[in-house]
C-alpha positions as a Markdown table, in Angstrom:
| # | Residue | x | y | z |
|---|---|---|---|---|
| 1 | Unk | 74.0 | 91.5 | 56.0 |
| 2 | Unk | 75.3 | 92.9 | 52.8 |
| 3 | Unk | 73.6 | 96.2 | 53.7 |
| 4 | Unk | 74.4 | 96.7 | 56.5 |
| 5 | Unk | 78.1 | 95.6 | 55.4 |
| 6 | Unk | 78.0 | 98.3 | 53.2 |
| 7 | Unk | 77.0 | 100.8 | 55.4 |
| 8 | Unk | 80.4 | 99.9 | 58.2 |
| 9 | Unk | 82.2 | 100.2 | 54.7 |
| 10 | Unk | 81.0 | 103.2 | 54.2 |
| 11 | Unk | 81.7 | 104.6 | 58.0 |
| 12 | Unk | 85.0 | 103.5 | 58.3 |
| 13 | Unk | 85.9 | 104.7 | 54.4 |
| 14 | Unk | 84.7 | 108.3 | 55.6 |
| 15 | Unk | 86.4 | 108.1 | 58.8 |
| 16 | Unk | 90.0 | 106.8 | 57.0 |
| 17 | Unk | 89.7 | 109.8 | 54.6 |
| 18 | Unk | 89.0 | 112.4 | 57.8 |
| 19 | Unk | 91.3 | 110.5 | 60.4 |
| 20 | Unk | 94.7 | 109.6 | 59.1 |
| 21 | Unk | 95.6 | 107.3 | 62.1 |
| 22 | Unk | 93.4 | 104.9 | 60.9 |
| 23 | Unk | 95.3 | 104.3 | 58.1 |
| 24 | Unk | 98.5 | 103.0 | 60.1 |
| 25 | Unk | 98.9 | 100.6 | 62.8 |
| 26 | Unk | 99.2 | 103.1 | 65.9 |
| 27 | Unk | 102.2 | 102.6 | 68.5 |
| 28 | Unk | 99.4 | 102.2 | 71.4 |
| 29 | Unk | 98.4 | 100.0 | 73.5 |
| 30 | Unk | 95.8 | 97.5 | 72.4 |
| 31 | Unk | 93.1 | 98.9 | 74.9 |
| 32 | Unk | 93.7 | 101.9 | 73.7 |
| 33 | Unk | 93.5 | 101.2 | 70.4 |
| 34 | Unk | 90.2 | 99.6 | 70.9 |
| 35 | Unk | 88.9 | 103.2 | 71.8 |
| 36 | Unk | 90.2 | 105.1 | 68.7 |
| 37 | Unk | 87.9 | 104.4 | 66.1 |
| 38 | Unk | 84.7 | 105.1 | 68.1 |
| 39 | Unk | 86.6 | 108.4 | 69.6 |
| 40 | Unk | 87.3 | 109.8 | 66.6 |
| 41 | Unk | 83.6 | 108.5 | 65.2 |
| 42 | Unk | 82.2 | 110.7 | 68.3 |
| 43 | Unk | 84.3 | 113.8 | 67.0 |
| 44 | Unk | 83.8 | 113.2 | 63.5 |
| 45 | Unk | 79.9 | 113.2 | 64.7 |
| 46 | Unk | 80.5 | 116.2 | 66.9 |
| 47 | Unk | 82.3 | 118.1 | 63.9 |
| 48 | Unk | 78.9 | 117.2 | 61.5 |
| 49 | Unk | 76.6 | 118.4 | 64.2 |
| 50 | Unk | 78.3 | 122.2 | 64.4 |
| 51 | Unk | 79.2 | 122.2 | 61.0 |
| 52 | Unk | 76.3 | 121.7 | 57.8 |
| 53 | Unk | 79.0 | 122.0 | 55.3 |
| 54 | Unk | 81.6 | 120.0 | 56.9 |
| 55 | Unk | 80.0 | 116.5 | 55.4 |
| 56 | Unk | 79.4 | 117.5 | 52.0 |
| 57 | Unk | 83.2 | 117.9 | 51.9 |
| 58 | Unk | 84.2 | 114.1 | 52.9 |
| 59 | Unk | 81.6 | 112.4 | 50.9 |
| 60 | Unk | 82.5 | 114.0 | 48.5 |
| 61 | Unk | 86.2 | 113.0 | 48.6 |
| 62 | Unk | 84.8 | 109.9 | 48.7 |
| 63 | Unk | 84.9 | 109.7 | 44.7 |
| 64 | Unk | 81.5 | 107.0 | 45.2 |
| 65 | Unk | 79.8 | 106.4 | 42.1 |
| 66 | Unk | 77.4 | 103.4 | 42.9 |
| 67 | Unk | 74.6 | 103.8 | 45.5 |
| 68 | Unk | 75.5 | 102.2 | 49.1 |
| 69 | Unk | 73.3 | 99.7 | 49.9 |
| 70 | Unk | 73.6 | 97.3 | 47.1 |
| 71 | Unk | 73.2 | 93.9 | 47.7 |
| 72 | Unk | 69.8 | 92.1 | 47.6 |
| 73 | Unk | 67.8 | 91.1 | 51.0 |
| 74 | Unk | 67.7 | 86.9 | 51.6 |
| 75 | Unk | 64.5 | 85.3 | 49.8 |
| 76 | Unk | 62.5 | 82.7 | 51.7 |
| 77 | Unk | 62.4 | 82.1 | 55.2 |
| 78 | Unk | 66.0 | 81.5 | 57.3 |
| 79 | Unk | 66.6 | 77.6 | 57.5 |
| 80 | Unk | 65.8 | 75.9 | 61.1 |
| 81 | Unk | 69.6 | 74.8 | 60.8 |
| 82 | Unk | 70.7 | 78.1 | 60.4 |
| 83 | Unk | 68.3 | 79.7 | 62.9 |
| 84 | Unk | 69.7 | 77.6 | 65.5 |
| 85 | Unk | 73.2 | 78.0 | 64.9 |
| 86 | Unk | 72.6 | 82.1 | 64.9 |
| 87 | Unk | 70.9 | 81.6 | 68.2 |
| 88 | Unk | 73.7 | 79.8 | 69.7 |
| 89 | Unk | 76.3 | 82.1 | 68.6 |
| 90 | Unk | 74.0 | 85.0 | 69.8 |
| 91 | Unk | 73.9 | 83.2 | 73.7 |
| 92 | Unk | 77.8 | 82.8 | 73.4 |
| 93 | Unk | 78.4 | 86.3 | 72.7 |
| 94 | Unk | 75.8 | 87.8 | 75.7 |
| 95 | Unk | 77.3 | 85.1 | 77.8 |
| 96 | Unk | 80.9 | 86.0 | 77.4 |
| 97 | Unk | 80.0 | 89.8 | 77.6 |
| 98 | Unk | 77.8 | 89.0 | 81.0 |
| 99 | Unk | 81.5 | 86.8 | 82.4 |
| 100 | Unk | 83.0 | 90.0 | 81.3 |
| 101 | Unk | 81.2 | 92.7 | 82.7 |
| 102 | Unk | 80.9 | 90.9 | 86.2 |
């Protein structure tokens, strides 16, 4: 988890730096607003694709001196307890999406 906490961290740091908007609460609706960040990821994506300098620029920007994926992977196997309660929240979640989408 702290990986791939990291990594969002990382996303949504380059993303603030690129798109401004991100950095204040926006005057839209909240369905809208829902579709910004994922928007602007799919231009910011588009921009890398049609540019090979254009990253360079924003991680750099970044000022990052440490390496992103710190943290340290679990040790041992996952607790039953644990397991269970993961697998509950995980049918919750696909439940409420499957009421959703129907």
């Amino acid at each position: 988890h702290a990986q791939a906490r990291n990594i969002v961290e990382h996303i949504f740091g380059v993303l603030k730096k690129r798109w401004d908007i991100l950095n204040r609460a926006p005057q839209f609706d909240m369905l809208v607003q829902a579709k910004i960040p994922p928007g602007l990821g799919a231009v910011h994506n588009f921009i890398i694709d049609h540019d090979d300098h254009d990253l360079e620029h924003y991680l750099n920007a970044l000022d990052i001196d440490e390496p992103f994926f710190t943290g340290e992977p679990g040790a041992g196997a996952i607790p039953r307890v644990e397991r269970e309660r993961a697998d509950a929240l995980q049918a919750e979640i696909a439940t409420s999406m499957w009421n959703a989408y129907q």
